[in-house]
C-alpha positions in Angstrom: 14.1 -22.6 10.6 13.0 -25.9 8.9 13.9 -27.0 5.3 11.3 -28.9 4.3 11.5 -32.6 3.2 8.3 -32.5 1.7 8.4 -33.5 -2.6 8.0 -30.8 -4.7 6.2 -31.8 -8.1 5.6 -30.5 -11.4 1.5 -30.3 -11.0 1.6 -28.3 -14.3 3.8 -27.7 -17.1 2.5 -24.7 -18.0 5.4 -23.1 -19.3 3.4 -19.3 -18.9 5.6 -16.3 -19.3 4.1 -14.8 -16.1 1.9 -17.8 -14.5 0.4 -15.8 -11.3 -2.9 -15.2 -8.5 -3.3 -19.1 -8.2 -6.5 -19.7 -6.2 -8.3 -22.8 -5.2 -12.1 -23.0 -6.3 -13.4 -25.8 -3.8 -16.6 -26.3 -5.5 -15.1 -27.2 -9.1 -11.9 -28.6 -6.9 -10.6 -26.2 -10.1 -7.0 -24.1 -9.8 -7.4 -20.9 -11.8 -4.5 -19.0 -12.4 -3.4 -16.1 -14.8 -0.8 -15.4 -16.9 -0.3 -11.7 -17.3 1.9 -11.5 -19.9 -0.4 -13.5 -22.3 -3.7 -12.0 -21.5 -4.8 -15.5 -20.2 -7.3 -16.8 -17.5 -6.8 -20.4 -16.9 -9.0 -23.1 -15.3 -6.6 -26.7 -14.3 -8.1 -30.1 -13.2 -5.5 -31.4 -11.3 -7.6 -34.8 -11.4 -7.0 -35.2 -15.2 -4.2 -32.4 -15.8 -6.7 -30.7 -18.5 -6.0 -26.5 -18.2 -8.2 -24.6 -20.2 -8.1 -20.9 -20.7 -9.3 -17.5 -22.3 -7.4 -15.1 -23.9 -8.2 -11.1 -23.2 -7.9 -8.3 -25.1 -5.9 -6.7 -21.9 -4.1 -8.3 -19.1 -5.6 -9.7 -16.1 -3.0 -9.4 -13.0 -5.2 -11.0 -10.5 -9.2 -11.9 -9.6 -11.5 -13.2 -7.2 -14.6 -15.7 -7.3 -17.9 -14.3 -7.0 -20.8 -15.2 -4.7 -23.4 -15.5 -6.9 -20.8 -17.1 -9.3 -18.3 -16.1 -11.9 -15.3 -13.8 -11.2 -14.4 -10.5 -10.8 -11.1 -9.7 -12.7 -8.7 -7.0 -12.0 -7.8 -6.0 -15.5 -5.0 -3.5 -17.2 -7.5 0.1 -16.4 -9.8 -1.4 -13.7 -12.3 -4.1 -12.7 -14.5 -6.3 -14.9 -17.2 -8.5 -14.0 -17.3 -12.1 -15.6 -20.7 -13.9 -15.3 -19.9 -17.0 -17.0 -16.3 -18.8 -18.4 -17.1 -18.2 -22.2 -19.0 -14.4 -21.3 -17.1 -11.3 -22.7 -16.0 -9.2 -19.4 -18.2 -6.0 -18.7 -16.7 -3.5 -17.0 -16.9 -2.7 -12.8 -16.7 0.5 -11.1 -14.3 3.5 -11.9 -12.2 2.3 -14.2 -9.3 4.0 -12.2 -6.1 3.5 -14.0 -7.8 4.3 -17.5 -5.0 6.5 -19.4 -2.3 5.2 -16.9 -0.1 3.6 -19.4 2.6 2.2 -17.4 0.1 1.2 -14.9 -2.0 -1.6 -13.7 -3.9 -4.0 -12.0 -1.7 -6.4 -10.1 -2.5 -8.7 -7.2 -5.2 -9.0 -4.6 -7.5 -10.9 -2.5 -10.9 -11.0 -0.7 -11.2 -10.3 2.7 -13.8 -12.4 4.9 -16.3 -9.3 5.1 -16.6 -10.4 0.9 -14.5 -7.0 0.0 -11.8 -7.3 -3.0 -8.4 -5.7 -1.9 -6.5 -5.2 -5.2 -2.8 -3.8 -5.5 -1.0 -2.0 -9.1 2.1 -2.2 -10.5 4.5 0.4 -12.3 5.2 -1.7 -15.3 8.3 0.7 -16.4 9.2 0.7 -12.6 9.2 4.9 -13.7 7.3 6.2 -10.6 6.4 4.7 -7.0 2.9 5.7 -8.0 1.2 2.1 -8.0 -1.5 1.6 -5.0 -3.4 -0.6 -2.7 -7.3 -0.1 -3.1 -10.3 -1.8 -1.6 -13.2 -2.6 -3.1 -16.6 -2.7 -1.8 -19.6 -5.2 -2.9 -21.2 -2.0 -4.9 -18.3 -1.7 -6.8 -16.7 1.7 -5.5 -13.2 1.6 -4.6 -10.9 3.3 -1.6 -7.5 3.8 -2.1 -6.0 2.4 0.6 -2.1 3.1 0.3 0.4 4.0 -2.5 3.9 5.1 -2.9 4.7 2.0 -4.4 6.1 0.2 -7.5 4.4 -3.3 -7.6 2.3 -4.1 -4.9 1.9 -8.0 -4.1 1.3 -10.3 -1.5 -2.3 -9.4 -0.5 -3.8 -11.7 2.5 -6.0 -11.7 5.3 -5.9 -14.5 8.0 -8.8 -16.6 9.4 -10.8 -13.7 11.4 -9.7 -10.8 8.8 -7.8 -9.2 11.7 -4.5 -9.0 10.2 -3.2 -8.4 6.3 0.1 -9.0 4.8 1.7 -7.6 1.3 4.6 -6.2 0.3 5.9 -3.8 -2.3 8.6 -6.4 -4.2 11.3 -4.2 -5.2 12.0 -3.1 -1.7 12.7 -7.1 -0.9 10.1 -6.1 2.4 6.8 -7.6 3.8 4.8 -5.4 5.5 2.0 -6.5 8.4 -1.2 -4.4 9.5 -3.8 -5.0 11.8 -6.7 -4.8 10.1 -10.4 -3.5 11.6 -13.1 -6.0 9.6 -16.3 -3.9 10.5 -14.8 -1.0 8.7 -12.4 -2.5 6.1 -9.3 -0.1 8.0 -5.4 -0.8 8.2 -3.4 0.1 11.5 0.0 -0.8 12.7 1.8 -0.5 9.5 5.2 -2.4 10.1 8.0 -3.9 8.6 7.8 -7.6 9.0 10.7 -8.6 7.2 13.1 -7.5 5.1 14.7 -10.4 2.7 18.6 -10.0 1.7 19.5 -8.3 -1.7 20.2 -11.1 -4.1 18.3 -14.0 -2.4 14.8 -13.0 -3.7 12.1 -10.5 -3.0 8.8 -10.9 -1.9 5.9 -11.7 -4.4 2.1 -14.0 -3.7 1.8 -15.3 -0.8 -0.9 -17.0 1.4 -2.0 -17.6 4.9 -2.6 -20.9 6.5 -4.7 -21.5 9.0 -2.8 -21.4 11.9 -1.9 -18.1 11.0 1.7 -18.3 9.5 2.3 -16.4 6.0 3.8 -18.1 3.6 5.5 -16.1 0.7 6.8 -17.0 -2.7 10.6 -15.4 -3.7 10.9 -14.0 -6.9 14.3 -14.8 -8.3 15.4 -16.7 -4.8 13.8 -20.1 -6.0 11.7 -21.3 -2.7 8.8 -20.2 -0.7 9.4 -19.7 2.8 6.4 -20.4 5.7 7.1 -16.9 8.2 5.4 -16.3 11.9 3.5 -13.5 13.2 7.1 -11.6 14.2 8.2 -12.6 10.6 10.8 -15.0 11.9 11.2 -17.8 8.8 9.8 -21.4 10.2 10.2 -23.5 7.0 11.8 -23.0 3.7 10.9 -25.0 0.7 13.5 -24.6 -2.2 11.7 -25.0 -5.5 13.1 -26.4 -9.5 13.1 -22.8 -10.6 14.2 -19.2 -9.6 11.2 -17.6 -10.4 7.8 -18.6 -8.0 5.6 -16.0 -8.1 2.5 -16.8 -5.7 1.7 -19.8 -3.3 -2.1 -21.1 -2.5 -3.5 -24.1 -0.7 -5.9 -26.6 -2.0 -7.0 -30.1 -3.1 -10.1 -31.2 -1.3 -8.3 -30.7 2.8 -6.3 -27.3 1.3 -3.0 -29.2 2.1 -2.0 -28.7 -1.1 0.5 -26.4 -1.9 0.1 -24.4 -5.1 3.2 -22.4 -6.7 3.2 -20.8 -9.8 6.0 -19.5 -11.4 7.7 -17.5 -14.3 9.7 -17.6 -17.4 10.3 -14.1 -18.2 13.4 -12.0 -18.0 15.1 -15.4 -18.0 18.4 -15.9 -19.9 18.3 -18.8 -22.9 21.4 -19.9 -20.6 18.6 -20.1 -17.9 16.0 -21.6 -19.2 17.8 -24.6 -20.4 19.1 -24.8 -16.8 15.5 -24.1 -15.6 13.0 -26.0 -18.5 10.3 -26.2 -16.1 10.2 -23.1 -15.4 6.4 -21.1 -16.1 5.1 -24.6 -14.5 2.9 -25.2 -11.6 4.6 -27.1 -8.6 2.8 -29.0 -5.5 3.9 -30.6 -2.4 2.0 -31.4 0.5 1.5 -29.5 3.7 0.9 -30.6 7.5 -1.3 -27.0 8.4 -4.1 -26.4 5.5 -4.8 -23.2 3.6 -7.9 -21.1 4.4 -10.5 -21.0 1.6 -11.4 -18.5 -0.5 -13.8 -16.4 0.3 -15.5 -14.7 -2.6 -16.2 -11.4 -3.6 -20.0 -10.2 -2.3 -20.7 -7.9 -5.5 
């Protein structure tokens, strides 16, 4: 295993209570990121450091870019379609977890076949009763798997042939095999399990070379894993609380983390007052791009 030498920097002092679902808009050379807890959508420039954002009646956990342009959002009952950055969001599909209360929509991520794979969460942590669901271009959606508390961690690799995520509280990261013609998982397995106390699996991101890289929720880095799950570089991080890593800038060797201020002590954050930011460091092996959602 390699600890990274590379300099981590504060790209964005965000301070968000639950900054998350970074991803890299290559067009607009735009990092759009959520943060749950607020309700917010937000749009950063790195180039000048402006962040905009919109505030929601709901929460948004995670989204994707659309094809023909705008988003699709994973909302607090189900998806929502957002044509333009000042339109009001209009609801997509089944609303599934309508009535749900402790429930919703968490993290996900496109596949290269243009489908949105979207995870819940158990808010109240009550009931391993959150889900991973597929969505097609028309809008219906598959369960896919549940049993869970918080599902995180959704990614395909280059060809769509294998898919990574992880259920958080039980510190593991699962692998699949994945058939792209029909949108199928095989092969669950346990990838690797991370030791109690030292963090548990949140976002993560493949590069293109096919290693996984994961950010660890309370254990203050993000580590860069192989296909057996064997840990090839660890990058400690400013703060205990990264919550998801993506790649961009204009060759997607940019390294994206964003992070989170809740739950955190007053003790902690004074130890910690960056944390809720956005951190960057450089990588040698890009990101893949995002590919965006074909409804």
């Amino acid at each position: 295993m390699i600890m990274a030498t590379q300099t981590v920097e504060l790209a964005l002092d965000a301070r968000a209570e639950l900054g998350e679902g970074p991803r890299w808009h290559s067009a607009e050379r735009r990092l759009y990121w959520v943060d749950i807890a607020r309700n917010q959508l937000h749009r950063f420039d790195p180039a000048t450091g402006a962040d905009v954002f919109r505030t929601f009646d709901v929460p948004v956990g995670c989204f994707a870019f659309r094809a023909g342009g705008g988003l699709v959002l994973a909302m607090k009952d189900g998806l929502a379609l957002l044509d333009h950055w000042e339109d009001r969001p209009r609801p997509f599909g089944e609303q599934i977890l309508a009535d749900k209360g402790e429930l919703r929509f968490n993290d996900g991520r496109t596949d290269p076949a243009g489908r949105f794979w979207v995870g819940s969460v158990n808010t109240a942590k009550s009931a391993r009763d959150a889900a991973l669901y597929r969505v097609d271009p028309d809008g219906s959606i598959a369960f896919v798997e549940g049993g869970m508390l918080t599902c995180n961690g959704a990614a395909f690799d280059t060809d769509g042939t294998a898919f990574r995520h992880a259920d958080t509280p039980s510190h593991e990261l699962r692998g699949y095999a994945v058939d792209p013609i029909a949108g199928t998982l095989s092969n669950r397995r346990i990838l690797r399990r991370f030791p109690e106390g030292r963090g548990r699996p949140d976002g993560g991101s493949f590069d293109s070379k096919g290693a996984y890289w994961s950010a660890l929720f309370d254990g203050g880095r993000v580590v860069r894993l192989d296909e057996a799950g064997d840990i090839l570089m660890t990058v400690d991080l400013p703060v205990t609380r990264p919550t998801m890593i993506v790649f961009g800038g204009p060759d997607l060797r940019t390294a994206y983390v964003t992070s989170a201020r809740t739950g955190l002590s007053a003790e902690q954050l004074a130890d910690q007052p960056h944390a809720g930011g956005i951190f960057s460091f450089r990588v040698d092996v890009p990101g893949l791009p995002e590919v965006p959602f074909a409804g």
